[in-house]
C-alpha positions as CSV (number, residue, x, y, z in Angstrom):
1,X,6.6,-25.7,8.2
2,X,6.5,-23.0,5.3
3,X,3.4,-25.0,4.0
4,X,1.3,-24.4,7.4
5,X,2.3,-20.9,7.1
6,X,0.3,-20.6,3.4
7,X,-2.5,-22.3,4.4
8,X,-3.3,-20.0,7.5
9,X,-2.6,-17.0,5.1
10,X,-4.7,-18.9,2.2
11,X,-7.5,-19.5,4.8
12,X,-7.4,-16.1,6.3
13,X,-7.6,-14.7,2.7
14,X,-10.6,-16.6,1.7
15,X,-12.8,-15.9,4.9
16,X,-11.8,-11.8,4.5
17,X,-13.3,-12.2,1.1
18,X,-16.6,-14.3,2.1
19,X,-16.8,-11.7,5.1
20,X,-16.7,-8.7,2.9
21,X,-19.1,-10.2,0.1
22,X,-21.3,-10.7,3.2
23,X,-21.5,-7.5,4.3
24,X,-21.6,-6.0,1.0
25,X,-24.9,-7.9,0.6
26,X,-26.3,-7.2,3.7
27,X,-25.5,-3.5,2.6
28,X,-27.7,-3.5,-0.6
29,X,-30.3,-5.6,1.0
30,X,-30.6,-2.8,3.7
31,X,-30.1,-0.3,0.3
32,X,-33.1,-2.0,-1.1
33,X,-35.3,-2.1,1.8
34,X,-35.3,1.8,2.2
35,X,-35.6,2.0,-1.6
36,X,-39.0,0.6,-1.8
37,X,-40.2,2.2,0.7
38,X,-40.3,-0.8,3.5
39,X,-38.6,0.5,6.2
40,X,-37.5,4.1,7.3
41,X,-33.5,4.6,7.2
42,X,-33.8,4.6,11.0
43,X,-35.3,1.2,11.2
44,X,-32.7,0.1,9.0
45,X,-29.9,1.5,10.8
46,X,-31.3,0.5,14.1
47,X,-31.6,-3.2,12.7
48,X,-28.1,-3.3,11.7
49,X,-26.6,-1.9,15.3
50,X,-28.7,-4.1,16.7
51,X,-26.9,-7.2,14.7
52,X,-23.5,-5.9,15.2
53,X,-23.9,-6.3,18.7
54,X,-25.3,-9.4,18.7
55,X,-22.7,-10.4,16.6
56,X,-19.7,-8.9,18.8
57,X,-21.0,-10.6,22.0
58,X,-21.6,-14.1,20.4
59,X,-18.7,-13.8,18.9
């Protein structure tokens, strides 16, 4: 039993930390894409509301 316990913690652990590199990335992607002069920080913005939705109702 105690083992199950650690494994649900261990796993929980591991996919807060792939979650947050994630989003970290997708932040200094978004960073770089104003930066060079790509996009406006609107259209930037706008693409990542747009993605968290998606992402909420998929989810």
């Amino acid at each position: 039993m105690q083992r199950g316990i650690c494994n649900c913690v261990c796993t929980l652990v591991e996919k807060i930390e792939v979650w947050s590199c994630g989003a970290f990335l997708a932040f200094l992607l978004a960073l770089s894409r104003v930066y060079v002069g790509v996009h406006y920080p609107f259209d930037v913005v706008s693409g990542v509301l747009v993605a968290l939705i998606a992402f909420l109702l998929v989810r």
